[in-house]
C-alpha positions in Angstrom: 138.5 15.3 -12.9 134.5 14.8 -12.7 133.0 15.9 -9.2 129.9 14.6 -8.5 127.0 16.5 -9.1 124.0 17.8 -6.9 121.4 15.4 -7.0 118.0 17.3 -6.9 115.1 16.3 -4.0 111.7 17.5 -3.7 111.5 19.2 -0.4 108.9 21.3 1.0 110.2 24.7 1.5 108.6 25.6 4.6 110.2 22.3 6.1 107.9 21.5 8.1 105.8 19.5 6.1 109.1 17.1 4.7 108.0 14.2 6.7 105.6 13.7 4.3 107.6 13.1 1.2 106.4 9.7 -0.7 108.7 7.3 -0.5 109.0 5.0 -3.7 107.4 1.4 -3.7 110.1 -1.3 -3.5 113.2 0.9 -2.2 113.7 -1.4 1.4 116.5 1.1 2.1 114.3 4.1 2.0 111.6 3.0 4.5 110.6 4.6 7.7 113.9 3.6 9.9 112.9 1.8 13.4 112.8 3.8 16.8 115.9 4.6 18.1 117.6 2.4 20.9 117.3 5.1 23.7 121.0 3.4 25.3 122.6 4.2 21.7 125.7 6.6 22.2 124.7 9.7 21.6 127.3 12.7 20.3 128.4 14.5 22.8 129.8 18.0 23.7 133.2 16.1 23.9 132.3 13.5 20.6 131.5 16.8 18.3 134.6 18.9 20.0 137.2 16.2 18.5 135.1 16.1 15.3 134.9 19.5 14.5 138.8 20.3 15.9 139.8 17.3 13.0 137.8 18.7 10.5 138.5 22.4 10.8 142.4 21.5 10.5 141.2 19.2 6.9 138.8 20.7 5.4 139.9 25.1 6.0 140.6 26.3 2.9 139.2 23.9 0.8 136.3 24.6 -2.3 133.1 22.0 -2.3 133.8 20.1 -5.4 130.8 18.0 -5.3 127.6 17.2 -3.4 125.0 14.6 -3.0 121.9 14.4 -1.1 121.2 10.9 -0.4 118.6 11.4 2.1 116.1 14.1 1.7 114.8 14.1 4.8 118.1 15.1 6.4 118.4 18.0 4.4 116.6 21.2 5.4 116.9 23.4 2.2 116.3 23.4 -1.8 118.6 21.6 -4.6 119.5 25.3 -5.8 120.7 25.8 -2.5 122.3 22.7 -1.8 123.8 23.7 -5.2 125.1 26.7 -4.8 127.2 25.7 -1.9 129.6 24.2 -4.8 132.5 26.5 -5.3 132.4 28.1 -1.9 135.7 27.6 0.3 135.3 26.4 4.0 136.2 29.1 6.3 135.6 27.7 9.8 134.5 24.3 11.0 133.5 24.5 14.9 131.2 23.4 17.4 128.5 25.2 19.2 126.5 23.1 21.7 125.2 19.9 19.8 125.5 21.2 16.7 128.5 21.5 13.9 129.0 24.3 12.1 129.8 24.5 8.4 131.3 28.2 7.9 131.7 28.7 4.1 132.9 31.7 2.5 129.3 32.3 1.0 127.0 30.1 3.0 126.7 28.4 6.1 126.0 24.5 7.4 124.5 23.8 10.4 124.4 19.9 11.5 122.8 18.6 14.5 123.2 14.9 14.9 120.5 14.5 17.6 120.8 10.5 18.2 122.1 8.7 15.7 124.1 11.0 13.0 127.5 10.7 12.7 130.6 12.3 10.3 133.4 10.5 8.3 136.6 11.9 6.9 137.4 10.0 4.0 140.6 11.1 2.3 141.7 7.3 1.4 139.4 6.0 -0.3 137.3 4.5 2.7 133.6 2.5 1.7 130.3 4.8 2.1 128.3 3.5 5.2 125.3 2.5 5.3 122.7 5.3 5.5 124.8 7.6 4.2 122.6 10.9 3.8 124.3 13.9 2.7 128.0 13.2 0.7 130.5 16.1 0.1 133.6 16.5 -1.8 136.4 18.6 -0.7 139.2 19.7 -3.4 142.2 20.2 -3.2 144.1 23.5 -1.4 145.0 26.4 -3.6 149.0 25.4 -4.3 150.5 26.8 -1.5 148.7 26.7 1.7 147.9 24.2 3.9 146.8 23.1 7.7 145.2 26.6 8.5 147.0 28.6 11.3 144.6 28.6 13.8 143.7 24.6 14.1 144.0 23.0 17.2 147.5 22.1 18.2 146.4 18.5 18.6 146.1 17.9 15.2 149.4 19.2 14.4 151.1 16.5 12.2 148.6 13.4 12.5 148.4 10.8 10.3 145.1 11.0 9.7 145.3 14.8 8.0 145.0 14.3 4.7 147.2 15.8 1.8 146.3 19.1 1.1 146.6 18.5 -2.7 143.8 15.6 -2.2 140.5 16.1 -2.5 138.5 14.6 0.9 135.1 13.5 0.7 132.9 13.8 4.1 129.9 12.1 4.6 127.4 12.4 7.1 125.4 9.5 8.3 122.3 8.8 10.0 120.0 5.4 10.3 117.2 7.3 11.8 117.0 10.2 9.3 116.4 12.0 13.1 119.2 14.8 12.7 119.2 17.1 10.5 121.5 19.6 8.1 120.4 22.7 7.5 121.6 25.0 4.6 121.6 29.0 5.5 122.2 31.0 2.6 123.8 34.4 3.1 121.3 37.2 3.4 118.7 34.5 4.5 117.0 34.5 7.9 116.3 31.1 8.7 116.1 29.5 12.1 117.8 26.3 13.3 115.4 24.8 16.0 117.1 24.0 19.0 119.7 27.3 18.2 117.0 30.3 19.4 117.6 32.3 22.2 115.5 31.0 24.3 117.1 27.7 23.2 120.6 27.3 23.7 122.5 28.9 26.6 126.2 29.5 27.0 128.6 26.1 26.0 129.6 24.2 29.0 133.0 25.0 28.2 132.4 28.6 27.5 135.1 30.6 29.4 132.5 33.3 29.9 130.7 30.6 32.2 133.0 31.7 35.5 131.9 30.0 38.8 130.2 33.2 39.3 127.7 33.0 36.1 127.3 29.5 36.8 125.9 30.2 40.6 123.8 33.1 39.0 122.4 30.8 36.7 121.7 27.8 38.3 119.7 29.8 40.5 117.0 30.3 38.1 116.9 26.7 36.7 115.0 24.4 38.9 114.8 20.7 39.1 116.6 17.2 39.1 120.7 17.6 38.6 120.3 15.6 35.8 117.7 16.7 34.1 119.4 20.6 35.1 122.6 19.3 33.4 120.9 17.9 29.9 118.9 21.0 29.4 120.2 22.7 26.7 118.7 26.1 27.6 121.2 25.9 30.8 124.2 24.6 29.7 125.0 23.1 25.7 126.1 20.6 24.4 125.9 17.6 27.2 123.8 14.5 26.9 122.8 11.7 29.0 125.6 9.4 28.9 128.0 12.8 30.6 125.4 14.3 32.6 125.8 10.8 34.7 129.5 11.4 34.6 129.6 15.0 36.1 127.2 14.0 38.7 129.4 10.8 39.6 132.1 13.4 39.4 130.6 15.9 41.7 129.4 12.9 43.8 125.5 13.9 43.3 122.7 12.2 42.7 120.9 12.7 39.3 117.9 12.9 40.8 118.5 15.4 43.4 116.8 18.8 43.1 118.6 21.6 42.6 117.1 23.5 45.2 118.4 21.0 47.7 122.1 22.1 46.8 124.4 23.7 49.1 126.8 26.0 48.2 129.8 24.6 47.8 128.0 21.4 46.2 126.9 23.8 43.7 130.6 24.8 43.2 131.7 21.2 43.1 128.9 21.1 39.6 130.5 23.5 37.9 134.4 22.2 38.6 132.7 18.2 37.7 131.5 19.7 35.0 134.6 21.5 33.2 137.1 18.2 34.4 135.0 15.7 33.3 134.5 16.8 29.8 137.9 18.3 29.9 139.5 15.1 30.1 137.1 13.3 28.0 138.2 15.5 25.1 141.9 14.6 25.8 141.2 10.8 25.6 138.9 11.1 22.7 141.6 13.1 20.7 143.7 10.0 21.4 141.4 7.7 20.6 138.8 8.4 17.9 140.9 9.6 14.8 140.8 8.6 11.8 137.2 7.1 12.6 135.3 9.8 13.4 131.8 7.9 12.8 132.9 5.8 16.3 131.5 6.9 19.8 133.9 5.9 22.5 132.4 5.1 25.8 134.3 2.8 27.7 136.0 5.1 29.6 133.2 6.4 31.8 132.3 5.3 34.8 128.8 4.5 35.7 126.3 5.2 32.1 125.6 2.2 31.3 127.5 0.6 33.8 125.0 -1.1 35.9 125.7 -3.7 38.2 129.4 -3.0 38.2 131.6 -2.4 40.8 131.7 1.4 41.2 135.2 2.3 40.3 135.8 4.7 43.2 133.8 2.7 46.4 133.5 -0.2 45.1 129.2 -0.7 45.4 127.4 -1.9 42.8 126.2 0.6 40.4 122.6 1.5 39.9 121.2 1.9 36.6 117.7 3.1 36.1 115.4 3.6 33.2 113.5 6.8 33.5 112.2 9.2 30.3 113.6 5.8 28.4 116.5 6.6 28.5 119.3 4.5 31.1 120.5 6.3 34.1 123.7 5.3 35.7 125.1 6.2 39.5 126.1 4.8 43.0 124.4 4.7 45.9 127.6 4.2 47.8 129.3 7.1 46.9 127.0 9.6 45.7 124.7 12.2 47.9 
């Protein structure tokens, strides 16, 4: 069988300068894509946690047949690198924060989605969307082996795993060209923005983050609760639409300063925190697969719920516009 091959791209190799790629005259779909709606659904610590759970039990053990770069400006790295990753067999697929991590037995793929990228898992033939920007090809298992041992006992058995002896094709997509992949070669130092230090703190759901490191640390981090709970360099991997939810959880106000807390209402933050994205992870585990591309949100309670009845008091729900981007909560019920 033919895999596709690597389709070369001119990219600037200190990245920065990639925006200003030409893009040819006539080609409608290669234009600058519109602003992003700011109310979109953006991935999620629990969106990326069901993704990368499905496609470490797929896609472990598995060589890149084939892969196509359909969207240059999505791709931070060469054609011989992009290249290169052919052959390699996927050791890890996991999430860290925002971001999805390709481990390969070789090289390594970072994706951040930012707003609008999203992954399929194709393994029966499903169409391409639209604005597909990066295209990979899976083969099959070595004869043999199959579901690695350590995948996530949720995926034990679905439907949607594909045959081992199959190849899979996953495709990452992304209207906006605003997310990115970035291609890490061994041996190569090469920062991910957004991944520094002084970037990323510890995952929400890091079992290092004890009630105890979370009072330590909230200490030092001033500011509105909601604000607090979307910066990245405090907690990863939540967003606006579940920052509303672990502050209808906690029953605080997103725009309540931080300093303002007392200490058991900083306690109640950090158990709002783990349940609410706790259970989102079990619903979305139920409810996403096979299409990984979708964002469920209908089971939250006040983002992008305004004017509802709040489903615990029974007010009408507030929502609010601030930084662009909608804020959802109830007067009634929240302090």
């Amino acid at each position: 069988m033919a895999w596709p091959a690597v389709r070369s791209f001119a990219l600037d190799e200190s990245w920065n300068d990639a925006l200003q790629l030409s893009v040819p005259m006539g080609r409608a779909s290669l234009a600058p894509p519109d602003p992003p709606v700011q109310s979109i659904s953006v991935p999620e610590l629990p969106d990326l946690a069901v993704v990368a759970d499905a496609f470490h039990a797929a896609l472990a053990g598995r060589p890149v047949a084939g892969i196509r770069a359909l969207s240059p400006l999505a791709v931070r790295g060469t054609p011989a690198e992009l290249a290169a990753l052919v052959g390699q067999r996927v050791v890890r697929v996991a999430r860290a924060g925002k971001f999805l991590d390709l481990d390969l037995d070789g090289d390594r793929v970072v994706i951040n989605p930012m707003l609008t990228g999203r992954l399929q898992l194709s393994g029966r033939g499903e169409k391409a969307p639209s604005s597909t920007a990066l295209e990979v090809v899976f083969g099959p298992r070595a004869p043999g082996t199959g579901v690695p041992a350590d995948a996530a006992p949720w995926t034990a058995g679905a439907a949607w795993l594909p045959a081992g002896d199959v190849p899979v094709t996953v495709r990452y997509r992304d209207p906006t060209q605003m997310g990115k992949v970035y291609l890490l070669p061994a041996g190569i130092e090469r920062p991910v923005p957004g991944r520094g230090p002084d970037e990323m703190g510890p995952d929400a759901l890091d079992p290092g983050l004890t009630l105890e490191a979370w009072r330590d640390r909230i200490r030092r981090h001033p500011g509105e609760l909601k604000n607090l709970l979307r910066n990245q360099a405090f907690v990863a991997g939540i967003g606006n639409a579940y920052a509303d939810e672990i502050l209808y959880e906690a029953r605080l106000l997103p725009f309540r300063k931080r300093s303002t807390l007392a200490a058991e209402e900083v306690d109640d933050l950090h158990r709002a925190m783990r349940a609410t994205l706790e259970a989102s992870i079990a619903l979305l585990r139920e409810r996403v697969p096979p299409t990984f591309e979708k964002q469920v949100r209908d089971h939250l309670a006040v983002h992008n719920r305004g004017g509802q009845p709040c489903p615990r008091c029974g007010a009408r729900i507030t929502e609010v516009k601030a930084g662009g981007f909608p804020t959802g909560y109830c007067r009634g019920c929240q302090r």
